[in-house]
PDB file of N, CA, C and O in Angstrom:
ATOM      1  N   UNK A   1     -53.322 -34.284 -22.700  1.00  0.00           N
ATOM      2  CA  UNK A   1     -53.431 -32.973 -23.298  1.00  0.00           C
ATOM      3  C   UNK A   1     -54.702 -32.837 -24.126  1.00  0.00           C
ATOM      4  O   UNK A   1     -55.139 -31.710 -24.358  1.00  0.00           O
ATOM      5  N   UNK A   2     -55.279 -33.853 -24.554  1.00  0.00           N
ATOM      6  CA  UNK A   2     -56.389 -33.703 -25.732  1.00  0.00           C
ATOM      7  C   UNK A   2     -57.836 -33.765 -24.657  1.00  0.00           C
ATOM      8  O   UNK A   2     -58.955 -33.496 -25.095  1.00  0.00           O
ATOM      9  N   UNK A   3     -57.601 -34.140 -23.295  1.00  0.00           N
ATOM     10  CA  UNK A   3     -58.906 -34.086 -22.747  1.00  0.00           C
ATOM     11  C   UNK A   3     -59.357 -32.701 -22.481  1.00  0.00           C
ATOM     12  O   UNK A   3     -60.551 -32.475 -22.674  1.00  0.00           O
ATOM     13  N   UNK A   4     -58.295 -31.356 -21.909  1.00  0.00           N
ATOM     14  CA  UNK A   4     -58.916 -30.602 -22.270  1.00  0.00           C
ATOM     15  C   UNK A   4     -59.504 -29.774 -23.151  1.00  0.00           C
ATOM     16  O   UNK A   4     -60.047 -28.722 -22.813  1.00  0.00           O
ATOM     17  N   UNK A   5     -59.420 -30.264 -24.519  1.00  0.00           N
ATOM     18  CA  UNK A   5     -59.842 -29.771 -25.775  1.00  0.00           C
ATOM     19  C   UNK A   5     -60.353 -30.042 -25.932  1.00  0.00           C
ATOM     20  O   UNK A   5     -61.186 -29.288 -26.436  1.00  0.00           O
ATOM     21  N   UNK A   6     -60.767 -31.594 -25.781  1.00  0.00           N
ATOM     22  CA  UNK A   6     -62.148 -32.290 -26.308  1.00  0.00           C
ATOM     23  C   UNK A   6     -62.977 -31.890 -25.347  1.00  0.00           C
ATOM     24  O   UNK A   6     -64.122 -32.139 -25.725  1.00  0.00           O
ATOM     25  N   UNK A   7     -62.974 -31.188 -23.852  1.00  0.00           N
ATOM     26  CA  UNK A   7     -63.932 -31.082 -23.051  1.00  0.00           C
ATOM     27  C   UNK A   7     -64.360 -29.441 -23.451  1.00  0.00           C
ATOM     28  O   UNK A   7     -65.370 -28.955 -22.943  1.00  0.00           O
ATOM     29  N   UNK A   8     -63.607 -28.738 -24.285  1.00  0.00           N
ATOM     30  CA  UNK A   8     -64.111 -27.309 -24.691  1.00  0.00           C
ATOM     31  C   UNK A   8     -64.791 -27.587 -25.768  1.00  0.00           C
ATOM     32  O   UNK A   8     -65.690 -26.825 -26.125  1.00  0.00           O
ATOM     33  N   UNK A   9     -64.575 -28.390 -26.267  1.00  0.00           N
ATOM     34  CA  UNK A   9     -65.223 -28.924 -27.697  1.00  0.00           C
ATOM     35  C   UNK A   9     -66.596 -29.293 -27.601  1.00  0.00           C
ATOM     36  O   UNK A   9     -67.561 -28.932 -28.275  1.00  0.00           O
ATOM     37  N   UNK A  10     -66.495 -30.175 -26.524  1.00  0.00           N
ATOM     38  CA  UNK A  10     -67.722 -30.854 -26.443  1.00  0.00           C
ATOM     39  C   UNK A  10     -68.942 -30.277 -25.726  1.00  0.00           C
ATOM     40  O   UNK A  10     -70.102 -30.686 -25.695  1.00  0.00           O
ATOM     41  N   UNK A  11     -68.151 -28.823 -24.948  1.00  0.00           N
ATOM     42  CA  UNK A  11     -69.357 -28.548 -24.075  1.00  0.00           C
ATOM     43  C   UNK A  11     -69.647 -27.163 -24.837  1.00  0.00           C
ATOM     44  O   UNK A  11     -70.696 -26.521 -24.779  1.00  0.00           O
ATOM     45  N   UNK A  12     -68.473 -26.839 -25.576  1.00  0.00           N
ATOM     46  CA  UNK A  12     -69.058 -25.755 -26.758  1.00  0.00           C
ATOM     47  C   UNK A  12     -70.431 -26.352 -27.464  1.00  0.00           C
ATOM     48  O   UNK A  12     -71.427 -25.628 -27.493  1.00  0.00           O
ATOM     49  N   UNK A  13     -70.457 -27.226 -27.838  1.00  0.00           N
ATOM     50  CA  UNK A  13     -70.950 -27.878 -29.045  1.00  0.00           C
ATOM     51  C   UNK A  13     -72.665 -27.950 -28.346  1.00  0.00           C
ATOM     52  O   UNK A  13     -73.742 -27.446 -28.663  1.00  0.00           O
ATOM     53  N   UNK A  14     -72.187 -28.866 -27.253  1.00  0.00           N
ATOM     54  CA  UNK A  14     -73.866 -28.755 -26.390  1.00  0.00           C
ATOM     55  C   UNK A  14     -74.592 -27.484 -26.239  1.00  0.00           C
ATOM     56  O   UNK A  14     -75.802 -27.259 -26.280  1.00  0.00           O
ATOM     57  N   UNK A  15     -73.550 -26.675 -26.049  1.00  0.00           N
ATOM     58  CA  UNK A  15     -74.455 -25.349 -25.270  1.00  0.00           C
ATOM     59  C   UNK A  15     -74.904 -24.688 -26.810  1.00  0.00           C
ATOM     60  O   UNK A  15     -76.073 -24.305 -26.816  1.00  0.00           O
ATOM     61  N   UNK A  16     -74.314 -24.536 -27.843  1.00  0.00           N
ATOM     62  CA  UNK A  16     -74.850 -24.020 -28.789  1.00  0.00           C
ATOM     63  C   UNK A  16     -75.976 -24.921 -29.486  1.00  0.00           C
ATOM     64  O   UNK A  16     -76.871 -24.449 -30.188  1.00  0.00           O
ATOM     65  N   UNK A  17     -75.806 -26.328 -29.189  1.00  0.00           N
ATOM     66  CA  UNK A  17     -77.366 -26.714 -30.166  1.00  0.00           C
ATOM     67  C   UNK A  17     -78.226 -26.155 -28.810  1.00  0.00           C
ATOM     68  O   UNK A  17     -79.183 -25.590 -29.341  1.00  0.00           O
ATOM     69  N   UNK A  18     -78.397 -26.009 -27.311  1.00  0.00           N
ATOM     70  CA  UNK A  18     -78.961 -26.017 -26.077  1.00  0.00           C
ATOM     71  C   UNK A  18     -79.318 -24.457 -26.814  1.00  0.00           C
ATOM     72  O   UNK A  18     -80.507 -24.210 -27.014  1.00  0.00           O
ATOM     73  N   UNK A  19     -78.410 -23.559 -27.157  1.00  0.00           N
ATOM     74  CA  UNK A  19     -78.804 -21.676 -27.463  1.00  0.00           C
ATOM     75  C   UNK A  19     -79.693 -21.884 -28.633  1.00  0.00           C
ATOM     76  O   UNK A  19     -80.698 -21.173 -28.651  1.00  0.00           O
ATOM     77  N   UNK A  20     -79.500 -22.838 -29.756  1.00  0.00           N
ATOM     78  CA  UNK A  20     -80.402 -22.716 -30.942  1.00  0.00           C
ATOM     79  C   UNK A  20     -82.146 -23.498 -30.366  1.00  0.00           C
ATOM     80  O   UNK A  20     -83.248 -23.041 -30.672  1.00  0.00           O
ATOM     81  N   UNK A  21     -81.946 -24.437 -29.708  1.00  0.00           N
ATOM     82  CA  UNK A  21     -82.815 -24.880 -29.192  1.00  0.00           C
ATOM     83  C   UNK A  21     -83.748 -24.278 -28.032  1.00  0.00           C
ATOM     84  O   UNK A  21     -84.706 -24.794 -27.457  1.00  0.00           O
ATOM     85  N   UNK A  22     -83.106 -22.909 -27.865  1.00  0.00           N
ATOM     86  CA  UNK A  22     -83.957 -22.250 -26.892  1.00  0.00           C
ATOM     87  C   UNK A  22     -84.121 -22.549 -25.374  1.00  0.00           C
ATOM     88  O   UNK A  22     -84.912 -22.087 -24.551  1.00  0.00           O
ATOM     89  N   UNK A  23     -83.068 -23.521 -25.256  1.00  0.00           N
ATOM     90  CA  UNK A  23     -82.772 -24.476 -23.363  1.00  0.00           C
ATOM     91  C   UNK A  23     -81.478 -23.486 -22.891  1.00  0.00           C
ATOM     92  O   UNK A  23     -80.389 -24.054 -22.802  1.00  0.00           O
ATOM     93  N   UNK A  24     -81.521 -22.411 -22.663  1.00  0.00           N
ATOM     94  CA  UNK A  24     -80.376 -21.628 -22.505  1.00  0.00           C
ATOM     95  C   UNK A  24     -80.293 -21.696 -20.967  1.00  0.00           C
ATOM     96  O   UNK A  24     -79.293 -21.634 -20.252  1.00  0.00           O
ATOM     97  N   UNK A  25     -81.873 -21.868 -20.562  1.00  0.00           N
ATOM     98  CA  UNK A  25     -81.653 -21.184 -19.098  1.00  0.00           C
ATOM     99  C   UNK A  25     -81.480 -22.700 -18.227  1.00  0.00           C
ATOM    100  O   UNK A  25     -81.038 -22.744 -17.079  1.00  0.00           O
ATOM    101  N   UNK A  26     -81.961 -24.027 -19.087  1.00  0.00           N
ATOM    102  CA  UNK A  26     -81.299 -25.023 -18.627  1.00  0.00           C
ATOM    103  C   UNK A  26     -80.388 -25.421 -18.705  1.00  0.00           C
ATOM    104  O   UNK A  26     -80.153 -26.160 -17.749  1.00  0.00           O
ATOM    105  N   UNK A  27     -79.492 -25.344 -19.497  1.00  0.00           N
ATOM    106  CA  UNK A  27     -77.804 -25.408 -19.311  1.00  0.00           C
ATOM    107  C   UNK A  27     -76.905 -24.444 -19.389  1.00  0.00           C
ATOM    108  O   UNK A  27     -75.829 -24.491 -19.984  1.00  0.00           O
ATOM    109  N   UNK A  28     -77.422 -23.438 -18.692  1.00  0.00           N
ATOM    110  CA  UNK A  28     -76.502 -22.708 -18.397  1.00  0.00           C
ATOM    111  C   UNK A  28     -75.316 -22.685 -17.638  1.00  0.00           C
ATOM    112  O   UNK A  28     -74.469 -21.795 -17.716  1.00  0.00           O
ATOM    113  N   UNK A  29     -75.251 -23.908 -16.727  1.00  0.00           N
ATOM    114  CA  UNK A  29     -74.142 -24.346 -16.145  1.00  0.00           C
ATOM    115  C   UNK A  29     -72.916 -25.336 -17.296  1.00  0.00           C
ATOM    116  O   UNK A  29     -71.797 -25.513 -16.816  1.00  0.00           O
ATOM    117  N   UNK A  30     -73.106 -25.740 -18.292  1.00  0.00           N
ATOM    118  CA  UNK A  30     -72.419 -25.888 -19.412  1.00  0.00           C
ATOM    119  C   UNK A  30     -71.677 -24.685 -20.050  1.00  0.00           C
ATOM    120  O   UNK A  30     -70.996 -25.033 -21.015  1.00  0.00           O
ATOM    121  N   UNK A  31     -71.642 -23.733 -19.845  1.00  0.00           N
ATOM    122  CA  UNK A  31     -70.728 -22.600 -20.135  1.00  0.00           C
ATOM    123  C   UNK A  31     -70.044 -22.186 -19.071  1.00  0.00           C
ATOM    124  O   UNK A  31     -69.278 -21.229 -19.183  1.00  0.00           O
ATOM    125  N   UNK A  32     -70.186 -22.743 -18.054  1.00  0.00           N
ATOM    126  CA  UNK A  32     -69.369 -22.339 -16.923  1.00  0.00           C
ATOM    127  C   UNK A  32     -68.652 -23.445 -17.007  1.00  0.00           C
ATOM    128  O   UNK A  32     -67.448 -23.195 -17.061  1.00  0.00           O
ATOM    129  N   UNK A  33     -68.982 -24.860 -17.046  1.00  0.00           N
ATOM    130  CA  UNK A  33     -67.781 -25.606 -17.469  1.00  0.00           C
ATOM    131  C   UNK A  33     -67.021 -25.637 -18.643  1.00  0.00           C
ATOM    132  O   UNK A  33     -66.008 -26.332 -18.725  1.00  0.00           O
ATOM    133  N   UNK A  34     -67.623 -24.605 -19.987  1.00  0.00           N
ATOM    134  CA  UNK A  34     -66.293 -24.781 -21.076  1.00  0.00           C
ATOM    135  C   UNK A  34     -65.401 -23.681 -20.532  1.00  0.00           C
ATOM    136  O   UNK A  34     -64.224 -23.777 -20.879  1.00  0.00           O
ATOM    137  N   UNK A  35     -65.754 -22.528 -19.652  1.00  0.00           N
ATOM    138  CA  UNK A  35     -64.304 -21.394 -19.601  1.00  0.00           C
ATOM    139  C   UNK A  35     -64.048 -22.205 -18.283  1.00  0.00           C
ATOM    140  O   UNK A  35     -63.438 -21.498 -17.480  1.00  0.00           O
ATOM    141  N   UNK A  36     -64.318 -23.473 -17.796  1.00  0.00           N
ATOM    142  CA  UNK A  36     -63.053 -23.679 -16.662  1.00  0.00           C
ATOM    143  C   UNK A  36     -63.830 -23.646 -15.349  1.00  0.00           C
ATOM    144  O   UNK A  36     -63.491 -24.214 -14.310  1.00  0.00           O
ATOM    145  N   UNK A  37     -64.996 -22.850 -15.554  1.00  0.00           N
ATOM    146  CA  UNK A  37     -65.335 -23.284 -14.002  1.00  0.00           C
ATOM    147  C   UNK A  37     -66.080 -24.363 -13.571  1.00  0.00           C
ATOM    148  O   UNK A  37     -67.234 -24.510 -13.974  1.00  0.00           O
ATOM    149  N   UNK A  38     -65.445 -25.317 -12.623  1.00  0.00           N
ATOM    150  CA  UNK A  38     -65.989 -26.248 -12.064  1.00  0.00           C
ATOM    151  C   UNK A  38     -66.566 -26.288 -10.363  1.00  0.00           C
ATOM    152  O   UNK A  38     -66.403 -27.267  -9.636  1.00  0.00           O
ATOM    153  N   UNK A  39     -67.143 -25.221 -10.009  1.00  0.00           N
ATOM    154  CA  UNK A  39     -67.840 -25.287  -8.688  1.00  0.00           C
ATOM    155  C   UNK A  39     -66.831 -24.791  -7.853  1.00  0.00           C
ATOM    156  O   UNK A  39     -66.419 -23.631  -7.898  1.00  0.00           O
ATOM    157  N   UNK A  40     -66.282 -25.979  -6.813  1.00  0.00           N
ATOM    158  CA  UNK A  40     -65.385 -25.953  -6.353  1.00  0.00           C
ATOM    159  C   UNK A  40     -63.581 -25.317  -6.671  1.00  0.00           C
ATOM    160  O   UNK A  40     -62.819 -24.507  -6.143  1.00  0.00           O
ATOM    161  N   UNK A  41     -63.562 -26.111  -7.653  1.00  0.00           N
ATOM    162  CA  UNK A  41     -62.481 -25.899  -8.614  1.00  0.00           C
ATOM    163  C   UNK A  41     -62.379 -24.612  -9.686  1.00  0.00           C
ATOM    164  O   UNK A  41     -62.957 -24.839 -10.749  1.00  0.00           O
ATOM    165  N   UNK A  42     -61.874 -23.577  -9.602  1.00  0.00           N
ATOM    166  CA  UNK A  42     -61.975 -22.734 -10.839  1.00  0.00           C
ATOM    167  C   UNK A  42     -60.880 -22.331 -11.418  1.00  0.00           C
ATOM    168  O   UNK A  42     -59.967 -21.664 -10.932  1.00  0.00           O
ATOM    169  N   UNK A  43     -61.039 -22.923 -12.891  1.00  0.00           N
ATOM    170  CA  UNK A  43     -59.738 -23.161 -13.759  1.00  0.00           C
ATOM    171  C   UNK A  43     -59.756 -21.783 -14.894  1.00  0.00           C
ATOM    172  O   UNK A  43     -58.908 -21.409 -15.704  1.00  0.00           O
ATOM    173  N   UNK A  44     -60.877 -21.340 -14.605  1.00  0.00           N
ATOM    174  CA  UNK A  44     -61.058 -20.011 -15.619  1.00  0.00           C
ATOM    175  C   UNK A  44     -59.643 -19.103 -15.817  1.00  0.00           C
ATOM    176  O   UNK A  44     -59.601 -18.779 -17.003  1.00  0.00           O
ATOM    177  N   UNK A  45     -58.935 -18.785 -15.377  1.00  0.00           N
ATOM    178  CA  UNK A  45     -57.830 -18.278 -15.920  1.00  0.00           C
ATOM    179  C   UNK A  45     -56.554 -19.170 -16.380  1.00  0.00           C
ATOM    180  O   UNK A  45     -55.595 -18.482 -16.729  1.00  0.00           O
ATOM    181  N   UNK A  46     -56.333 -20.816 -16.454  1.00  0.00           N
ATOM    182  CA  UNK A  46     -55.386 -21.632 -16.166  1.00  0.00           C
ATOM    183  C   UNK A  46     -55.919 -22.271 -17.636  1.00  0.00           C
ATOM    184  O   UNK A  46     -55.124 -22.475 -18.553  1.00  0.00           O
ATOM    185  N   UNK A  47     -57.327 -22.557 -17.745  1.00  0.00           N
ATOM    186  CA  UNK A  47     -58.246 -23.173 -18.983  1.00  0.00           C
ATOM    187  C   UNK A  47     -57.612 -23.144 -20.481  1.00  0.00           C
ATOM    188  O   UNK A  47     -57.151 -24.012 -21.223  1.00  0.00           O
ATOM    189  N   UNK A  48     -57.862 -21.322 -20.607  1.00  0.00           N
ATOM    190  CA  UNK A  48     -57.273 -21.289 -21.838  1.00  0.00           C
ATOM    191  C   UNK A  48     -55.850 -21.532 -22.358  1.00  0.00           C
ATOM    192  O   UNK A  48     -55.569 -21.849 -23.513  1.00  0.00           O
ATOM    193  N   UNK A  49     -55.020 -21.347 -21.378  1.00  0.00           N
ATOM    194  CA  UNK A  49     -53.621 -21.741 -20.935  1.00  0.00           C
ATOM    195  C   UNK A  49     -53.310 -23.244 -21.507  1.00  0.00           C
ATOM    196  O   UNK A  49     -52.528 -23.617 -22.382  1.00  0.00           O
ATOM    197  N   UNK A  50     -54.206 -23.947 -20.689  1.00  0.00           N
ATOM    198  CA  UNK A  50     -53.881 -25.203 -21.132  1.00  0.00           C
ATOM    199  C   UNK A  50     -54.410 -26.098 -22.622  1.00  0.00           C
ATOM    200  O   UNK A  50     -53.966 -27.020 -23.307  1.00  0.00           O
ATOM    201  N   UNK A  51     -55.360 -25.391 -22.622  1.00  0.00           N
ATOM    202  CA  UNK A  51     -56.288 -25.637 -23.909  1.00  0.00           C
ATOM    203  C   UNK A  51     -55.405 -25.224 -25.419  1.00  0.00           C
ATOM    204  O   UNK A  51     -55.514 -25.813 -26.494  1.00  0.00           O
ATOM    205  N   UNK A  52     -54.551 -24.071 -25.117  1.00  0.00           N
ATOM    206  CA  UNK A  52     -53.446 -23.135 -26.215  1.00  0.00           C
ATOM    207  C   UNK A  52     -52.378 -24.470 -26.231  1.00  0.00           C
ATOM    208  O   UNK A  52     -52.416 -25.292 -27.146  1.00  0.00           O
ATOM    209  N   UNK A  53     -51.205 -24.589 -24.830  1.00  0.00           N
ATOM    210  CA  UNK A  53     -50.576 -25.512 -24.687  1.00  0.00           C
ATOM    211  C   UNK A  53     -50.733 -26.963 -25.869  1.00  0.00           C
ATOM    212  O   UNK A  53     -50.223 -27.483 -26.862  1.00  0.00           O
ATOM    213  N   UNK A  54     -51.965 -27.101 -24.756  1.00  0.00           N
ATOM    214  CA  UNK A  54     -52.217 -28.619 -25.740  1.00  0.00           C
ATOM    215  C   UNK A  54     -52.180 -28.577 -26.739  1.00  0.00           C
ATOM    216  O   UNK A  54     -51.835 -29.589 -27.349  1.00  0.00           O
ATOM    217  N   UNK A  55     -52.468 -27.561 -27.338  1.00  0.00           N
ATOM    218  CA  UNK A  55     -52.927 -27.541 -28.857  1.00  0.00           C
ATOM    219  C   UNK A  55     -51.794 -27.390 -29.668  1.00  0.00           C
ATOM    220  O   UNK A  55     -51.783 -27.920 -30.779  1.00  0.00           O
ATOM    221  N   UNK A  56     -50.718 -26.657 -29.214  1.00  0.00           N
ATOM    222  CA  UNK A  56     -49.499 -26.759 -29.571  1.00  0.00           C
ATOM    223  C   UNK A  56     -48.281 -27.260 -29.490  1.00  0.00           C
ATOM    224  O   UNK A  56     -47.289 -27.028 -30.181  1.00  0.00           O
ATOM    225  N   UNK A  57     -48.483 -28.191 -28.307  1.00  0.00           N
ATOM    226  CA  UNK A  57     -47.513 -29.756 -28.600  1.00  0.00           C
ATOM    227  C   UNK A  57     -48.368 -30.974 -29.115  1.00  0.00           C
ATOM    228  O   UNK A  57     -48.134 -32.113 -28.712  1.00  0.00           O
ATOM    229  N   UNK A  58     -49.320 -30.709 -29.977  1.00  0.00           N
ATOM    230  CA  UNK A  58     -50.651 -31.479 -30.168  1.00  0.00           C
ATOM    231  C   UNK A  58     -49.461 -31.434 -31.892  1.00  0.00           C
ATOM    232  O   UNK A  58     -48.620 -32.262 -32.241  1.00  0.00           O
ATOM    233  N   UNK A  59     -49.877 -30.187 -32.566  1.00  0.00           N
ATOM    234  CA  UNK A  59     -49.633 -29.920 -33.360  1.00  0.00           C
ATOM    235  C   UNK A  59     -47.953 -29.852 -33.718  1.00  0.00           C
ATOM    236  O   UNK A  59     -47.625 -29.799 -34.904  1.00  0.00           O
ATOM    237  N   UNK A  60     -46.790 -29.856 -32.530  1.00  0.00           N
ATOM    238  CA  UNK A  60     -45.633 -30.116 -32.585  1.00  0.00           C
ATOM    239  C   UNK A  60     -45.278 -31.448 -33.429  1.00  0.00           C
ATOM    240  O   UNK A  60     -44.586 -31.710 -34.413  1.00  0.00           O
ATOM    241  N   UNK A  61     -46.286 -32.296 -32.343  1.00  0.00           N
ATOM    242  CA  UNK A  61     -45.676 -33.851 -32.212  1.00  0.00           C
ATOM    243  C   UNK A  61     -46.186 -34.292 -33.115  1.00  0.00           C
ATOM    244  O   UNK A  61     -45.648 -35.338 -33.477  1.00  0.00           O
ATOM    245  N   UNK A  62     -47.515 -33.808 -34.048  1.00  0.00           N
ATOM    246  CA  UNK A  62     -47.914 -34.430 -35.082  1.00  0.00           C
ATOM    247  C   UNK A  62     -47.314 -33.723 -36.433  1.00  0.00           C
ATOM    248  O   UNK A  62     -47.612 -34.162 -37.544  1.00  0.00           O
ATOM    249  N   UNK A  63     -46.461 -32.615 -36.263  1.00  0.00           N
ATOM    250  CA  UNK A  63     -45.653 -32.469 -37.423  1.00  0.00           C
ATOM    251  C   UNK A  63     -44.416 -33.317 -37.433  1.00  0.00           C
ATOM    252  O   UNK A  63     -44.079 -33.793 -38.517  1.00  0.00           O
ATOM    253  N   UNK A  64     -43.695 -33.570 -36.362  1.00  0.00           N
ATOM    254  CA  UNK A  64     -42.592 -34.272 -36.336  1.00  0.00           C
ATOM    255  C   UNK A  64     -42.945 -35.889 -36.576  1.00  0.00           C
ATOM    256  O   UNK A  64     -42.251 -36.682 -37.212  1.00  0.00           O
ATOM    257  N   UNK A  65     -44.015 -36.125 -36.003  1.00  0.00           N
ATOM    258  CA  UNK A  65     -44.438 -37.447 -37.017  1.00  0.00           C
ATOM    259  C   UNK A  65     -44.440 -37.545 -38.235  1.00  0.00           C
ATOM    260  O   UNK A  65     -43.590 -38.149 -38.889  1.00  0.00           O
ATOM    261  N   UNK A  66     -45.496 -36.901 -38.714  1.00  0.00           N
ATOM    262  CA  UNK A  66     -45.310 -36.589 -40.109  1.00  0.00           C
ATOM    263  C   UNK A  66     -44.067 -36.443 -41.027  1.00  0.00           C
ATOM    264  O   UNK A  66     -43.941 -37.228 -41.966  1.00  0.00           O
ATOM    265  N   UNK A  67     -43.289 -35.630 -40.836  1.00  0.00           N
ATOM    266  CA  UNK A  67     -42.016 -35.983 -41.335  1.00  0.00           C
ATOM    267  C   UNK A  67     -41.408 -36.706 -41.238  1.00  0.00           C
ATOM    268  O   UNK A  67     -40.745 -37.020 -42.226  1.00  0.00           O
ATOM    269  N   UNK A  68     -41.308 -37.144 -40.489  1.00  0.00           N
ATOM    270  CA  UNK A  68     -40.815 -38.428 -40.162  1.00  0.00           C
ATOM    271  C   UNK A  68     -40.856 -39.624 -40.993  1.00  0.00           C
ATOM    272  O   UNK A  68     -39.828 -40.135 -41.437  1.00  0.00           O
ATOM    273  N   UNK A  69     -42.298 -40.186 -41.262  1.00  0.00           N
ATOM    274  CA  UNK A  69     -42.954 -40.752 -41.848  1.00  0.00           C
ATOM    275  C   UNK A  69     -42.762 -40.422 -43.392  1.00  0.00           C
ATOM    276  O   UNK A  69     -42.785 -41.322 -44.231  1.00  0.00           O
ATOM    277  N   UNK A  70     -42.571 -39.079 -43.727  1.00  0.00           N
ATOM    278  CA  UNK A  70     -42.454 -38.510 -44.983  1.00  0.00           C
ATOM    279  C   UNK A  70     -41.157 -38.675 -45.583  1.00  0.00           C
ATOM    280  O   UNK A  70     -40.940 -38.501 -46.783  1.00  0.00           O
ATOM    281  N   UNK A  71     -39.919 -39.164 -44.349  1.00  0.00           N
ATOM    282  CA  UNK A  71     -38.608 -39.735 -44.722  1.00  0.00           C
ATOM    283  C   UNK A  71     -38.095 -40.591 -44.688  1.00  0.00           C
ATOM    284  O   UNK A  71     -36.924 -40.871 -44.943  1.00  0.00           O
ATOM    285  N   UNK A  72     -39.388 -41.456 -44.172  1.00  0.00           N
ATOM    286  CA  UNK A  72     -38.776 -43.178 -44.053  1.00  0.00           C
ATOM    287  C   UNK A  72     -39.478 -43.281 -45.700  1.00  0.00           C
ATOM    288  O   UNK A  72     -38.974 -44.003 -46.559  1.00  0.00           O
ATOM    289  N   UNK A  73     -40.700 -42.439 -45.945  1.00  0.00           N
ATOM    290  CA  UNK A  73     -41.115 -43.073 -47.384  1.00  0.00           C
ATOM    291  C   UNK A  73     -39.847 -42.402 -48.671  1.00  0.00           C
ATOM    292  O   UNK A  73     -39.429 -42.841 -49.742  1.00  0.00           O
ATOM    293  N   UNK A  74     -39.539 -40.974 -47.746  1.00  0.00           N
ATOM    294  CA  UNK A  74     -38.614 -40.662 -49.172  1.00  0.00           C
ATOM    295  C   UNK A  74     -37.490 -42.192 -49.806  1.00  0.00           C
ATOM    296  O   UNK A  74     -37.198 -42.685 -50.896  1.00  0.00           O
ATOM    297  N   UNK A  75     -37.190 -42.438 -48.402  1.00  0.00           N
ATOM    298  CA  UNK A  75     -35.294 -42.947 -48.663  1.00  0.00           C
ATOM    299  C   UNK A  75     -36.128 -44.836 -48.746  1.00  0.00           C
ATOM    300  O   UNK A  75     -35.549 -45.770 -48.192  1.00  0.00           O
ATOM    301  N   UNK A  76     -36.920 -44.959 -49.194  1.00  0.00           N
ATOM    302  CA  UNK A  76     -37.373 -46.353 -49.705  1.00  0.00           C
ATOM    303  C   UNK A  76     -37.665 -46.336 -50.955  1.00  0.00           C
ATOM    304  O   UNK A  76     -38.068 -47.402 -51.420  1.00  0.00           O
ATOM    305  N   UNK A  77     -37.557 -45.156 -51.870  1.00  0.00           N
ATOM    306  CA  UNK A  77     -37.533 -44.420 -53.156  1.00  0.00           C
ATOM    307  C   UNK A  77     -36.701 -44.744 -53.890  1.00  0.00           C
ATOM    308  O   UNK A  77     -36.596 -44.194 -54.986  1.00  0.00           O
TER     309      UNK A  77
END
């Protein structure tokens, strides 16, 4: 689940130092891979889908850890 986040992350991240740096028209195929499109493959409507998803059993499973953790420390109190 975290690879497609880290791959919006990461190709966000390129293409904007690539826009401040003035290389827009050389990686411009880096914005077609953060909304999902991959050539062959086009995930552009499925992308954000999964990118939301992840992010919210991302954030499920790390609250239920957390508490968790927050009640093994209570009841050793």
């Amino acid at each position: 689940m975290i690879l497609p986040i880290l791959f919006t992350v990461i190709t966000g991240v390129i293409y904007q130092i690539g826009e401040l740096g003035g290389f827009e028209d050389q990686i411009r195929f880096i914005i077609h891979w953060h909304k999902g499109n991959f050539g062959y493959i086009d995930f552009q409507k499925s992308f954000p889908f999964l990118n939301g998803l992840g992010s919210l059993i991302l954030a499920i499973t790390g609250l239920q850890m957390w508490f968790k953790a927050n009640k093994r420390n209570f009841n050793k109190q």
